[in-house]
Each structure stands twice: as C-alpha cells, then as structure tokens.
C-alpha positions as a Markdown table, in Angstrom:
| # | Residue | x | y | z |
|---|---|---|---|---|
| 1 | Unk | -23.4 | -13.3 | 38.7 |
| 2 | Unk | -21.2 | -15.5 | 36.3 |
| 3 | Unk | -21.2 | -18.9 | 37.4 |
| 4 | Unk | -17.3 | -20.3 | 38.5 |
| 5 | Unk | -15.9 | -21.6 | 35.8 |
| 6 | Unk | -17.7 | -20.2 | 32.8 |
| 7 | Unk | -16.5 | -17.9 | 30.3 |
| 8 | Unk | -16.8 | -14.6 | 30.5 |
| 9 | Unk | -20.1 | -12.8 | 27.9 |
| 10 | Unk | -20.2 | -9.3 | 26.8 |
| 11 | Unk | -23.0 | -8.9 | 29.9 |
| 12 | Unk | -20.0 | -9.7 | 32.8 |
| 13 | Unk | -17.7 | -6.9 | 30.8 |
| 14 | Unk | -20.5 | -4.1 | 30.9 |
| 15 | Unk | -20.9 | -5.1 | 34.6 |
| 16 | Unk | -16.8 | -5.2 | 35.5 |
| 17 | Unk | -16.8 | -1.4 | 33.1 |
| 18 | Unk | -19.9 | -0.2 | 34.3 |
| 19 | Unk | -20.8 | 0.6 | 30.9 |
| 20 | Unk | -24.1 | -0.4 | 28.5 |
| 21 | Unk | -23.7 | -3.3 | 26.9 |
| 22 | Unk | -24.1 | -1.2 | 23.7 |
| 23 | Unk | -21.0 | -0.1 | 24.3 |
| 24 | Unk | -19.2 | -3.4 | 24.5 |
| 25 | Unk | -20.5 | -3.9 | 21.3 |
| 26 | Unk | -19.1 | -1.0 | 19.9 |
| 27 | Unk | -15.5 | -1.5 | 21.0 |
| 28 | Unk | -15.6 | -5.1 | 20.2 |
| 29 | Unk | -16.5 | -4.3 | 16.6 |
| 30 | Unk | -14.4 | -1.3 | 16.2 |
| 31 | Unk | -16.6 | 1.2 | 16.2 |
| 32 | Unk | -16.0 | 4.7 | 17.8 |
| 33 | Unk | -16.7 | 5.3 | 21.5 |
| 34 | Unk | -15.6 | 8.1 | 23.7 |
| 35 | Unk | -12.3 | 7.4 | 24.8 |
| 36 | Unk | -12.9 | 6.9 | 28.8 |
| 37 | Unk | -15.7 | 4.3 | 27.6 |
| 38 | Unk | -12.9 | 2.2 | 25.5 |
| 39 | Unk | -10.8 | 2.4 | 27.9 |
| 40 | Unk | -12.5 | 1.2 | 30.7 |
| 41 | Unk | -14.3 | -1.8 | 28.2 |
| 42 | Unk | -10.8 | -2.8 | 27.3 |
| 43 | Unk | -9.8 | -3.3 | 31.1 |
| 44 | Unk | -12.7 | -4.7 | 31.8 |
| 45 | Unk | -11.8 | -7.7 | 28.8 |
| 46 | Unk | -8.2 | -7.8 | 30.0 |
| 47 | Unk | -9.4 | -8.4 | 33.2 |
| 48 | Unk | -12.2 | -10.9 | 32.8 |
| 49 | Unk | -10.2 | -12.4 | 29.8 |
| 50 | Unk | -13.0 | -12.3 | 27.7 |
| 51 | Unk | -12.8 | -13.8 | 24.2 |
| 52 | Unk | -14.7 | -12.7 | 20.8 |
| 53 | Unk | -16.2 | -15.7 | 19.4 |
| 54 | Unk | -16.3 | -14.6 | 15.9 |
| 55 | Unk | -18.3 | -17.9 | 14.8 |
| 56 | Unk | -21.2 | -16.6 | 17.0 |
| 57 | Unk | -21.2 | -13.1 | 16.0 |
| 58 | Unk | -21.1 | -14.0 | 12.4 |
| 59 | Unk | -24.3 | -16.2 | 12.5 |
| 60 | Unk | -25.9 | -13.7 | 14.6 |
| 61 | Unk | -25.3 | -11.1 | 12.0 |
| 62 | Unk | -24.7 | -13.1 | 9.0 |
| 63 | Unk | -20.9 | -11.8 | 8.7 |
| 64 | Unk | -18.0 | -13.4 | 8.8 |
| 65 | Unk | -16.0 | -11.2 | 10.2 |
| 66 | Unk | -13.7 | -11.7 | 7.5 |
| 67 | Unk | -12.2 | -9.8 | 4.7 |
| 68 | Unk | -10.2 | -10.9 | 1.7 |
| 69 | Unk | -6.9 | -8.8 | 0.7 |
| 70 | Unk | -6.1 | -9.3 | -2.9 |
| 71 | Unk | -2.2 | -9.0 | -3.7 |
| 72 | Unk | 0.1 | -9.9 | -6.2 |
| 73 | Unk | 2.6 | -11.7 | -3.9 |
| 74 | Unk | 4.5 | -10.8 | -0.8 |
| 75 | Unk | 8.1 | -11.3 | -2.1 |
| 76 | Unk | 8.0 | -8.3 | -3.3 |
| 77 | Unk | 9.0 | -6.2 | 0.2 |
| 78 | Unk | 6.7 | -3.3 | -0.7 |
| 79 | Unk | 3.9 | -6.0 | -0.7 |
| 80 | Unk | 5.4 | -7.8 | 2.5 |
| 81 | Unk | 4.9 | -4.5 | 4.2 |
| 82 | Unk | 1.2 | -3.3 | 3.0 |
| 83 | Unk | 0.4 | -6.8 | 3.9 |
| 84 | Unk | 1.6 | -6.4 | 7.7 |
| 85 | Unk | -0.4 | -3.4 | 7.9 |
| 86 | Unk | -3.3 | -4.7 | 6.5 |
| 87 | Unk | -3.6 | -7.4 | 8.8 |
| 88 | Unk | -3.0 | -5.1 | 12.1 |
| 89 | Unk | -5.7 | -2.6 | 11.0 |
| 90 | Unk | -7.9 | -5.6 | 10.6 |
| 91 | Unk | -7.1 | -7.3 | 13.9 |
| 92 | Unk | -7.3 | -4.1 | 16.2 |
| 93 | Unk | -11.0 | -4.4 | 14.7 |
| 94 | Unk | -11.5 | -7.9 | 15.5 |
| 95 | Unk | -11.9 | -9.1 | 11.8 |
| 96 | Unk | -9.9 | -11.7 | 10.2 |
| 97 | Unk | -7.5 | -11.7 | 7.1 |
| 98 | Unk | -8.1 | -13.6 | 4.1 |
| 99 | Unk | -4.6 | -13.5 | 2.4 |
| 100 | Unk | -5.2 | -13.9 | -2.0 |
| 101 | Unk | -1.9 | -13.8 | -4.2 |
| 102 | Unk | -3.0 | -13.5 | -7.0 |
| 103 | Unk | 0.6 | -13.6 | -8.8 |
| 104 | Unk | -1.0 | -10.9 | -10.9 |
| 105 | Unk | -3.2 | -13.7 | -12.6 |
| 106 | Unk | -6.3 | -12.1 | -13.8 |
| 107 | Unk | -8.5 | -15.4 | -13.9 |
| 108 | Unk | -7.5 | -15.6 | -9.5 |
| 109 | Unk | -8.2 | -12.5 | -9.1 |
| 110 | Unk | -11.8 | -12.8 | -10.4 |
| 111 | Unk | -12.2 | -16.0 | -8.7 |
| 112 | Unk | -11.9 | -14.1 | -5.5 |
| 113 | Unk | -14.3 | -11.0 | -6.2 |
| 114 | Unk | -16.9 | -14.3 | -6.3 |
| 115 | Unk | -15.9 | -15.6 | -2.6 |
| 116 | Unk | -18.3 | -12.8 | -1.6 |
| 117 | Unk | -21.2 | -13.7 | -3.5 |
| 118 | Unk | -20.9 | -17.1 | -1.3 |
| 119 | Unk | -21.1 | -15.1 | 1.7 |
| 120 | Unk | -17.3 | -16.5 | 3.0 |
| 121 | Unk | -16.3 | -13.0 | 3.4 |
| 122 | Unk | -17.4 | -9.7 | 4.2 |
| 123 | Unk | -15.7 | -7.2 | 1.8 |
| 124 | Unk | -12.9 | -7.4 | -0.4 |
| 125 | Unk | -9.5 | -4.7 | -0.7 |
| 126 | Unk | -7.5 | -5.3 | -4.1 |
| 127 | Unk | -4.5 | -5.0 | -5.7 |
| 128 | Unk | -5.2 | -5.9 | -9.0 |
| 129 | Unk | -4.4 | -5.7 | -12.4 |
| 130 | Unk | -6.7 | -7.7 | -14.8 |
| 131 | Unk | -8.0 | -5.2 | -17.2 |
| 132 | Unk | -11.5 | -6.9 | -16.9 |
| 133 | Unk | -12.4 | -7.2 | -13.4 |
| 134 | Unk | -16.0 | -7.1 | -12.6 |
| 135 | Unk | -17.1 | -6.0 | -9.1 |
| 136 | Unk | -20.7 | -5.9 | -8.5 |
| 137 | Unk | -22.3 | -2.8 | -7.2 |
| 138 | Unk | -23.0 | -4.3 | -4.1 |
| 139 | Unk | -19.9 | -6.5 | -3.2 |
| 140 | Unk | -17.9 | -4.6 | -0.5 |
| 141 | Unk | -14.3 | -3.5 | -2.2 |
| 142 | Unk | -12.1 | -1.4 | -2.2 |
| 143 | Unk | -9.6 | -0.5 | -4.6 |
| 144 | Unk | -5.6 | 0.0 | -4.3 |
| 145 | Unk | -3.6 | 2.2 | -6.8 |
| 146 | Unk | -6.3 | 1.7 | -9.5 |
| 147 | Unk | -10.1 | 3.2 | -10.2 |
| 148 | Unk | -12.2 | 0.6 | -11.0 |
| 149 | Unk | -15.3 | 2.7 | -11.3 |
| 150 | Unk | -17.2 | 5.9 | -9.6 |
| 151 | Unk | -18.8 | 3.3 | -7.4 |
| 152 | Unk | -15.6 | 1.9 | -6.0 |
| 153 | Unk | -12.9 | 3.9 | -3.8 |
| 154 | Unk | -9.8 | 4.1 | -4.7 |
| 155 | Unk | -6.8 | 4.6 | -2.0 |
| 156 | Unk | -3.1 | 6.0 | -3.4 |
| 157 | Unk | -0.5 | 7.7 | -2.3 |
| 158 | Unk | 0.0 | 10.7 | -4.4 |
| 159 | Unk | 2.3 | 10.0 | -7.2 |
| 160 | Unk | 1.9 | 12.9 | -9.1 |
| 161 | Unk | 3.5 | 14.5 | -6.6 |
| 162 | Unk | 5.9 | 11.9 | -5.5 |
| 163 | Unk | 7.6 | 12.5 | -9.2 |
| 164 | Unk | 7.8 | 15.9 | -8.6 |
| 165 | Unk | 9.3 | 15.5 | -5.1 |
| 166 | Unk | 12.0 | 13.6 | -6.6 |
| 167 | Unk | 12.8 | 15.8 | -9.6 |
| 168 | Unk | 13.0 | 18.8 | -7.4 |
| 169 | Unk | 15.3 | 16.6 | -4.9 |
| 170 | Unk | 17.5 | 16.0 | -7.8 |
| 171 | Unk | 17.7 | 19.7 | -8.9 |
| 172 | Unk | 18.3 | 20.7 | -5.7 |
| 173 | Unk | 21.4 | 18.1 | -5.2 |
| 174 | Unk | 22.7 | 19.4 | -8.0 |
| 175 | Unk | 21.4 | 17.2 | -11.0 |
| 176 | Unk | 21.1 | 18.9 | -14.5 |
| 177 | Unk | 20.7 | 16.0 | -16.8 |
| 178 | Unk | 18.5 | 13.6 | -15.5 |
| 179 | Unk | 16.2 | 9.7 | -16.3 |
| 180 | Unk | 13.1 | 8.3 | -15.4 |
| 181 | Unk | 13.1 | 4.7 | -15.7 |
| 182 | Unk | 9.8 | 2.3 | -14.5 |
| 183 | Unk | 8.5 | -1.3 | -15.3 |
| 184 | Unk | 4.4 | -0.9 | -15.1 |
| 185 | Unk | 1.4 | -2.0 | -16.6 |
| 186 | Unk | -0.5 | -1.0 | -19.7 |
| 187 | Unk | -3.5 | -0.1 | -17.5 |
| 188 | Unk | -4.6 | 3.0 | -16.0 |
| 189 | Unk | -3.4 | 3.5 | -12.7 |
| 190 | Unk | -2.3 | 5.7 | -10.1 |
| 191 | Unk | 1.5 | 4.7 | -10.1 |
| 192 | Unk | 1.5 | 5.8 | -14.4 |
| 193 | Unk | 1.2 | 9.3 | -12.4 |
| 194 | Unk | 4.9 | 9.4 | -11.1 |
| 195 | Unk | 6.0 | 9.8 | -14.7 |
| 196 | Unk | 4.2 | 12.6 | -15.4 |
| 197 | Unk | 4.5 | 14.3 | -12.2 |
| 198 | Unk | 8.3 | 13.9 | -12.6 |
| 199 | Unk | 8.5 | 15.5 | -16.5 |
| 200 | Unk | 6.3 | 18.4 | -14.7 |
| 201 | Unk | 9.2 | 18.4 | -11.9 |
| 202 | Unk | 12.0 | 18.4 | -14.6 |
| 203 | Unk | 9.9 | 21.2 | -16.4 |
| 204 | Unk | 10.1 | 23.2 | -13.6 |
| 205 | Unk | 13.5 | 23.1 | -12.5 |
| 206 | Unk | 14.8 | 22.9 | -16.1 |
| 207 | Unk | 16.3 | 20.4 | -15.9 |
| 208 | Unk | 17.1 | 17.7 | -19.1 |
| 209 | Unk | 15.6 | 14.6 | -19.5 |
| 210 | Unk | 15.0 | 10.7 | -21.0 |
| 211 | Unk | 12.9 | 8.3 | -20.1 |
| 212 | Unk | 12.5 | 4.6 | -20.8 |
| 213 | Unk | 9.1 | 2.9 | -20.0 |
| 214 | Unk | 9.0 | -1.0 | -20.3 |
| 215 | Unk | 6.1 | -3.2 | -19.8 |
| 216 | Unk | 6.0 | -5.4 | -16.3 |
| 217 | Unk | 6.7 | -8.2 | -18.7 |
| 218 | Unk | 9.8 | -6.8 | -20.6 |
| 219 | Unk | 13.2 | -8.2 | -19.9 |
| 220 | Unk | 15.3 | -5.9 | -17.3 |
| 221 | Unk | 18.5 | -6.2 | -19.0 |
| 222 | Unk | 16.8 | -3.3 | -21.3 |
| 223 | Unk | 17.9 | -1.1 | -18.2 |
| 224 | Unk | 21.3 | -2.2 | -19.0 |
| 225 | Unk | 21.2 | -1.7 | -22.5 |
| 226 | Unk | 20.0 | 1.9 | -22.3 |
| 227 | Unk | 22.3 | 2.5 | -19.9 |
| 228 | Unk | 25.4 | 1.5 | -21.8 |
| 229 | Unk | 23.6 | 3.6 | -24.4 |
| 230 | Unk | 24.4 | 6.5 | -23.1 |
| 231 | Unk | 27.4 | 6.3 | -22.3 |
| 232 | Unk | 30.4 | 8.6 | -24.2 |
| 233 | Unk | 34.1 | 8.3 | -23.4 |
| 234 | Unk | 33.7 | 6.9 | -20.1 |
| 235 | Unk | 31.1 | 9.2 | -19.1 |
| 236 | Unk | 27.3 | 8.7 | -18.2 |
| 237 | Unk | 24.7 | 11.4 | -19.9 |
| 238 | Unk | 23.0 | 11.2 | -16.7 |
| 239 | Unk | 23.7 | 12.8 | -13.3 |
| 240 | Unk | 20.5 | 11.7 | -12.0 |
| 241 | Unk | 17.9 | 9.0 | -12.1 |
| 242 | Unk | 14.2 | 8.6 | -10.8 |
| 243 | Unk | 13.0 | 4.7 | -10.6 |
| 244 | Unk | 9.4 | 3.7 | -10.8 |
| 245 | Unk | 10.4 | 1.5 | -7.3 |
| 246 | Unk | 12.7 | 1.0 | -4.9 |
| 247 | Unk | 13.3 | -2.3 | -6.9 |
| 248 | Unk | 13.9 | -1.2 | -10.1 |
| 249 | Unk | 16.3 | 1.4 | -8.5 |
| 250 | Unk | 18.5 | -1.3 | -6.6 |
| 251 | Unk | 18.8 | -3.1 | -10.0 |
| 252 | Unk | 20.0 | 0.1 | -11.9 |
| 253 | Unk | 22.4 | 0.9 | -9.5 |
| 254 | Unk | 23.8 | -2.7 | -9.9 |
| 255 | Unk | 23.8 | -2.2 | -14.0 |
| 256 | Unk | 25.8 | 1.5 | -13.5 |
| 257 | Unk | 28.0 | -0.4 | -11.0 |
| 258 | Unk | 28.9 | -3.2 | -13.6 |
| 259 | Unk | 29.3 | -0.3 | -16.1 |
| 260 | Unk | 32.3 | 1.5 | -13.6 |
| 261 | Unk | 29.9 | 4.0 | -12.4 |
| 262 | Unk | 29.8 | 5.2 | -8.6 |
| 263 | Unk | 26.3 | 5.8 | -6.7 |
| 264 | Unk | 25.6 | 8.7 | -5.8 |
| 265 | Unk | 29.3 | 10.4 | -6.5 |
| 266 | Unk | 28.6 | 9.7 | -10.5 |
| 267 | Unk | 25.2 | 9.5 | -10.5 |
| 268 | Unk | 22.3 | 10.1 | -7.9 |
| 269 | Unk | 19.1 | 7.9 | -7.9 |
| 270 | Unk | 16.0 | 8.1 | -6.2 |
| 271 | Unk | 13.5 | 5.1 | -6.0 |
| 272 | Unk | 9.5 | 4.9 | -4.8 |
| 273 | Unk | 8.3 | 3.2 | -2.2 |
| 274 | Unk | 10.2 | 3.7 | 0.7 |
| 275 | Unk | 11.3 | 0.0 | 1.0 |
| 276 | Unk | 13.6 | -1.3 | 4.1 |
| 277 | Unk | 15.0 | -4.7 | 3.8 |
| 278 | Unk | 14.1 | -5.4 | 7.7 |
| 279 | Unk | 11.8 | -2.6 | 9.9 |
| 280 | Unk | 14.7 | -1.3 | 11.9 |
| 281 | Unk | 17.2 | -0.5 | 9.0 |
| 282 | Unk | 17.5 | 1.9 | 6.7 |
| 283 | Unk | 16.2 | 2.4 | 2.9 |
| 284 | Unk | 17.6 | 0.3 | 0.4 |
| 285 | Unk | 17.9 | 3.5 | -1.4 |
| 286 | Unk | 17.2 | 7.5 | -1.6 |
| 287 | Unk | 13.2 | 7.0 | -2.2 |
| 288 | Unk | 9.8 | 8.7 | -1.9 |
| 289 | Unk | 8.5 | 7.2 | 1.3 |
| 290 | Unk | 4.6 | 5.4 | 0.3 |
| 291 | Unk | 2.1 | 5.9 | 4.2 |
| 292 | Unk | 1.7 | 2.3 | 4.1 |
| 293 | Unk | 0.5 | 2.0 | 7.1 |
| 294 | Unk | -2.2 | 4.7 | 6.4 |
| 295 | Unk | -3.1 | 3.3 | 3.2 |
| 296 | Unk | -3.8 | 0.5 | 4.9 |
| 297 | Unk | -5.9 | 2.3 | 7.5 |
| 298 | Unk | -7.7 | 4.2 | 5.2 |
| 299 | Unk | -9.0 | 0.9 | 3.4 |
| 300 | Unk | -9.9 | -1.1 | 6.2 |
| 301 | Unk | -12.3 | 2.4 | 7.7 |
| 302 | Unk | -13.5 | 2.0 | 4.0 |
| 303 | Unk | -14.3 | -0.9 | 3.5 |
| 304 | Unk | -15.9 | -1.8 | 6.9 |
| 305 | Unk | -18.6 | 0.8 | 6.4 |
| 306 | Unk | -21.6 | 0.5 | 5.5 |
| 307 | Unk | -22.4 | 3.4 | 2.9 |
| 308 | Unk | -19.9 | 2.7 | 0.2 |
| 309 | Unk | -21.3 | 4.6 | -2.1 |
| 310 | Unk | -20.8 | 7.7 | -0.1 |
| 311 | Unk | -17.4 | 7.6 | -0.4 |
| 312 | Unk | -14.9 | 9.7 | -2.6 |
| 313 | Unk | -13.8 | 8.1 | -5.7 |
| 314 | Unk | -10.2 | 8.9 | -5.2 |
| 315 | Unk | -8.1 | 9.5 | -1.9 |
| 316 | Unk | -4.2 | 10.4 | -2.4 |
| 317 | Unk | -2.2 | 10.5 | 0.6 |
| 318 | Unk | 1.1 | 12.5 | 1.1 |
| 319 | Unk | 4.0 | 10.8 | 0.7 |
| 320 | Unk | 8.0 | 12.4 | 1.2 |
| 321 | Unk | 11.5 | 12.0 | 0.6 |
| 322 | Unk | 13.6 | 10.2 | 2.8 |
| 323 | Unk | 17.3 | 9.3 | 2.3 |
| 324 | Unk | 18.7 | 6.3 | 2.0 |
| 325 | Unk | 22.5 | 6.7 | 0.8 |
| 326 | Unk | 21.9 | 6.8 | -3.3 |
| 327 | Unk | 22.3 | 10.6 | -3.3 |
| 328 | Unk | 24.4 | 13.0 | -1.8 |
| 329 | Unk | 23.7 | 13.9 | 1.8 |
C-alpha cells in the first residue's frame, strides 16, 4: 500500500487499473495497447495523479526522452503550424521537444545532427537544406521534404500531385492561359515536384503555359517585373496562376493588385500549403491543403522506432484543394 503522502509509482497505477505493470509502461511510453487496457491505465494516472519523471526513465534507459526538430524558422506560418503539431505528437508520447531554427544556415543545421552523438537527444526530424549534411547511419532522423539517403525516411506530402490538382482546378474554373511561379532551392527536393506535376496538369487539360522559377535568394520584386511583362493594352496574358506557397501567392496577388488587376474576377490563383493566418479562419488564399498534422504524425511513429532501416525511403501523403476566395466559387 502507498504510504500517505508519497507520490504515486507506476506499481500503485497497475494496482488502481488492475493491469501488469508492463502495461503501464507501454502507455507511458506510447506504445500500442488494446484500447480497454489504455483506457483504464489513463484513469488510473488521472486519478492517482501520477507524474512521468522523465529524468528517471532516461538514466534508467539511457534516453532522454527528447527529440530535436530542425526548422528553418517559425515566422513563416506554414512552419508555425508543422511546429504545433510536432510538438503534440511528441507530448501525447511523453517525449520532449527540442526546438532548432536553423534560419536555413547550413553550419546550425550540422551542429545539431552532432547533439545526438552527445547523447542530449534521442533522434533528430529535419527540415533542412544544406547541400552537405551528413547523418550517420546510426543517428535517429528523419527527413522532411527532402531524401537524404536510402537509409533515411523521407515524409512529404505529394506534390506531384498537388500541381496537378491545381492545374486541373484552374481548367476546370475556366482558365485557358495559365503561370507557375515558385521561390525554392537549388537542391533536390520534394516540393521541385509541384512544378512538374503542374506542366503535366496543364498538358493534360491543354491548357497554355509560363513559368518563372527564382532561387530562395532572388529578389521578389522579379514577380512584379514578369508580371508587368505580360501585360498588353491593359490586359494580363494570364487567367490563372499556381504559386509554389501560399506566401508567394499572397505577394502576387498584391503585385497584380498594384498593376489594376482584380483577384479572382481577372485572374484566379492557387497557392500550396494550405496556410490560415489564425486556426479558426479561413485560407489566406485558394491553395492545396499540406496533412500537417499527419506529416507530423508520421515522423514522430518514425522516428521513435527502433528499426529505421526497415522503413520506406519515401512516404507522400494526399493532399487537396480547398478554397480560400482567390478563385471563383
């Protein structure tokens, strides 16, 4: 019987669940149980008020209980929001959040990777974009938007198709002569895909199109100058345009603004990401909706288990339209 006074130990919440102590374990670390078993263990710590003491189980099992995320910043509301999610999926599984921006600097973002070799974290997920990152074979990571190597999974939402979403959108709002427009990096990565699964979608529906593709360090007023250069006795060669982001969307429909042009009745445009400006209120703008909050699900499971070399190189998970008052209704 627990003494008066003291706190609560995984042994009193087996007893007040009737369960094995195995069992606490389990749904203290996240792992699966049959549901009437988690249920009655999470009762059971509700009622006794137990606490994890994560110091303890981390010498016990030389873990931490910790994991780093690696992002470039969280101004950036598409970041702010993968963030959030990364940080719940982590704390319904008792482990801690270790939040890096990087500010895309490739010398942080190796400094990082090395935490692990210290043994101040348990795994690493990453967002990054130095063209030399090493990961050791046997440093927990996993990778966001980019494949690193065989070794290391890799967890996107499915551009490819997310361009062709969009072009087909377009068409089928009427568009005939449309743009693709994107800021990215020079490396290989799974957001490069949205261009070409948006010239397949314009192939497709036959429609017309122009693209202009500028580096992440390039100065945005280019939008505005190709804009302006396409534009013939008051008119704009465009009746559609499909944005890399939701950001680069909300600028361009600024620059056609400043040019006299009306969004959507001129000219429709589409953005990625599926970006709100608070939770409860609505797209900045028509976009292709990312599962952030399974992407973020997806690399916690990953990264927490044990065989990582098991795991697929690549996963791509669906993404959608949703509207968000840049296009016609």
């Amino acid at each position: 019987m627990r003494k008066k006074g003291s706190a609560p130990t995984m042994k009193d919440v087996a007893l007040e669940a009737d369960v094995a102590l195995g069992t606490v374990s389990k749904v203290i670390n996240g792992l699966p149980v049959r549901e009437p078993y988690r249920l009655k263990v999470e009762a059971a710590i509700e009622k006794l008020n137990y606490q994890v003491n994560a110091y303890a189980q981390g010498l016990r099992s030389n873990r931490t209980n910790t994991i780093a995320f690696l992002i470039p910043n969280t101004t950036n509301p598409f970041f702010a929001q993968l963030t959030h999610h990364m940080n719940l999926s982590l704390t319904r599984r008792h482990y801690r959040m270790l939040l890096c921006c990087t500010e895309a600097n490739p010398d942080l973002e190796q400094d990082y990777i090395s935490l692990v070799k210290n043994n101040q974290v348990d795994g690493i997920i990453g967002l990054t974009y130095n063209p030399t990152l090493h990961v050791d074979e046997s440093t927990p990571f996993v990778s966001i938007d980019r494949s690193l190597s065989p070794h290391i999974p890799c967890i996107a939402s499915d551009n490819f198709a997310g361009g062709q979403i969009a072009a087909e959108k377009l068409s089928e709002l009427g568009c005939r002569h449309v743009a693709f427009m994107r800021t990215g990096s020079s490396l290989t990565n799974e957001p490069n895909k949205r261009k070409a699964g948006f010239e397949n979608g314009c192939l497709l529906h036959g429609l017309t199109y122009e693209m202009l593709l500028l580096n992440d360090d390039s100065d945005p007023i280019e939008f505005y100058q190709f804009l302006k250069a396409h534009v013939s006795d008051e008119k704009l060669a465009f009746d559609g345009i499909f944005c890399a982001t939701d950001m680069i969307a909300f600028r361009i429909k600024t620059y056609l603004e400043q040019l006299g042009f009306h969004v959507p009745e001129d000219v429709q445009l589409i953005g990625y990401d599926g970006v709100r400006v608070f939770p409860e209120l609505d797209y900045v703008c028509s976009t292709i909706v990312q599962p952030v909050e399974d992407i973020a699900e997806m690399c916690v499971e990953f990264v927490l288990q044990e065989n990582m070399a098991t795991k697929p190189p690549l996963i791509c998970l669906p993404v959608h339209y949703a509207y968000g008052g840049t296009t016609k209704a």
